[in-house]
C-alpha positions as CSV (number, residue, x, y, z in Angstrom):
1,X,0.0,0.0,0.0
2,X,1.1,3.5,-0.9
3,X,2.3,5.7,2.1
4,X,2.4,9.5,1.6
5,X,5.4,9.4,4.1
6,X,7.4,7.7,1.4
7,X,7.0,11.1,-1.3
8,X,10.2,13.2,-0.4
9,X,9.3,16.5,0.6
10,X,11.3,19.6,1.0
11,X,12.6,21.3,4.5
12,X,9.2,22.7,5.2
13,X,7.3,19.0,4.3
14,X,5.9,20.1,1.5
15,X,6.0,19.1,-1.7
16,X,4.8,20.8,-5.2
17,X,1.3,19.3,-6.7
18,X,0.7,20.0,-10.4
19,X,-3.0,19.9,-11.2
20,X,-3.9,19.5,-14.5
21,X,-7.3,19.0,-16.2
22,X,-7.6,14.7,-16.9
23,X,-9.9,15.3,-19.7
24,X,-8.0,18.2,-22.2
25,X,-4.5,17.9,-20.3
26,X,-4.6,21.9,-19.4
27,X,-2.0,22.5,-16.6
28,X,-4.5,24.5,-14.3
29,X,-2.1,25.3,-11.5
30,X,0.6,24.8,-8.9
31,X,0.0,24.2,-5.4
32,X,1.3,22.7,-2.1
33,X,0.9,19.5,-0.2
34,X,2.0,18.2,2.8
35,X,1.7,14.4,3.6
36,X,-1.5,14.9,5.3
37,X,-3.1,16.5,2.5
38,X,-2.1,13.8,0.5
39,X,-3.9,11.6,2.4
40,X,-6.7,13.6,2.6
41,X,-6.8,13.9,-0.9
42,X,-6.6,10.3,-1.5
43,X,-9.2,9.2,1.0
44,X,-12.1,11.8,0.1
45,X,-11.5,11.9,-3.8
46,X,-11.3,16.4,-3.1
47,X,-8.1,17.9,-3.7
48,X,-6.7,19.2,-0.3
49,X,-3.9,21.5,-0.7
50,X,-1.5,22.7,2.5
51,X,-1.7,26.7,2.7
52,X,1.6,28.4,3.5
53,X,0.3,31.8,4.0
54,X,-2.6,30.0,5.8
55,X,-1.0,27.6,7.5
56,X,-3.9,25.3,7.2
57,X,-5.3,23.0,4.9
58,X,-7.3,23.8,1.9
59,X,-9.9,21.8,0.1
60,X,-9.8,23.3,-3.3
61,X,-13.5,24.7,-4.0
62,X,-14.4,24.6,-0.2
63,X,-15.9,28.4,-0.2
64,X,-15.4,29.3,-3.9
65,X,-17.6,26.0,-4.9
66,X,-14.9,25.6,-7.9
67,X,-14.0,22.0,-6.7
68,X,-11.2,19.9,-8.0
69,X,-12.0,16.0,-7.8
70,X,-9.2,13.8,-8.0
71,X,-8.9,11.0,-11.1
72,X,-5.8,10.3,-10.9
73,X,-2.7,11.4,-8.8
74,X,0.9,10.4,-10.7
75,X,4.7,10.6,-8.9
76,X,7.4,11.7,-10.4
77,X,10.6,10.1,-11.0
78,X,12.3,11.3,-8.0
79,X,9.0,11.7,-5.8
80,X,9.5,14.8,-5.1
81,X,6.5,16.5,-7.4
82,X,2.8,15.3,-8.2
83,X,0.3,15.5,-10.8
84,X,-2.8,15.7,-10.4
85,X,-5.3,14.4,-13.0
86,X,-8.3,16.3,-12.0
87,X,-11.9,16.9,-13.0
88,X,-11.9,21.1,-12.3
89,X,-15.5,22.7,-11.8
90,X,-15.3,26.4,-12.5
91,X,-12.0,27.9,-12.6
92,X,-9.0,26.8,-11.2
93,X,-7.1,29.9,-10.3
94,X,-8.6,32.6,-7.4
95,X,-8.4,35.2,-10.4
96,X,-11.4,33.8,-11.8
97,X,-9.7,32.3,-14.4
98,X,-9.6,28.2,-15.9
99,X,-5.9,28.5,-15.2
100,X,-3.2,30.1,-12.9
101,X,-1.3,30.3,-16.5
102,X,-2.7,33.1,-18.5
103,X,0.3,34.8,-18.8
104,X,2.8,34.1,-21.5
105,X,6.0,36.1,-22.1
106,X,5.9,37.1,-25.9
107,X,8.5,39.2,-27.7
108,X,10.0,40.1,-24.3
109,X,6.2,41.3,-23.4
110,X,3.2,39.7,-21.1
111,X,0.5,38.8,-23.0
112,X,-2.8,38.0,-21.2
113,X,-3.8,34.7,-22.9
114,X,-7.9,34.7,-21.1
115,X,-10.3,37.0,-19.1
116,X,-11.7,36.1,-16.1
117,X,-15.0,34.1,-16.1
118,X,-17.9,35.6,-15.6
């Protein structure tokens, strides 16, 4: 059986979770775990993310209602990164967009690539 105490996490037990969408393969965002988030996330099927400014846990969608539910959760080669397959109600990022990625650098200029959602 897996144990999230066998991922290697860095000095503050965390470790990087990439969530992207299972169905279209968008990377959505970047976020934090700890080992008890892991679990969390494994047991309930809801992504549950560790907070550093908060200090606390967060289950993605918990007061915004944009949920994330877990389909599948891969390990790198090193296991020190995740991705997270995920089925992404609403947006993704707190900017009210699908993705925390709507930036791209172009000719040495940002370039929004999407609005918010309305």
């Amino acid at each position: 059986m897996f144990d999230p105490a066998s991922l290697r996490y860095d000095a503050n037990g965390l470790i990087p979770a990439i969530a992207q969408d299972h169905a279209t393969g968008q990377v959505l965002m970047l976020a934090w775990m700890n080992a008890e988030s892991v679990a969390r996330t494994l047991q309930t099927g809801r992504v549950t993310y560790w907070s550093r400014s908060r200090q606390s846990f967060w289950i993605k969608g918990e007061t915004s209602g944009h949920i994330q539910r877990l389909v599948d959760m891969r390990l790198d080669c090193d296991r020190d990164c995740l991705l997270l397959l995920i089925e992404q109600t609403g947006p993704a990022c707190h900017t009210n967009r699908r993705s925390c990625f709507y930036t791209a650098l172009r000719d040495g200029a940002e370039v929004e690539l999407m609005a918010p959602e309305d």
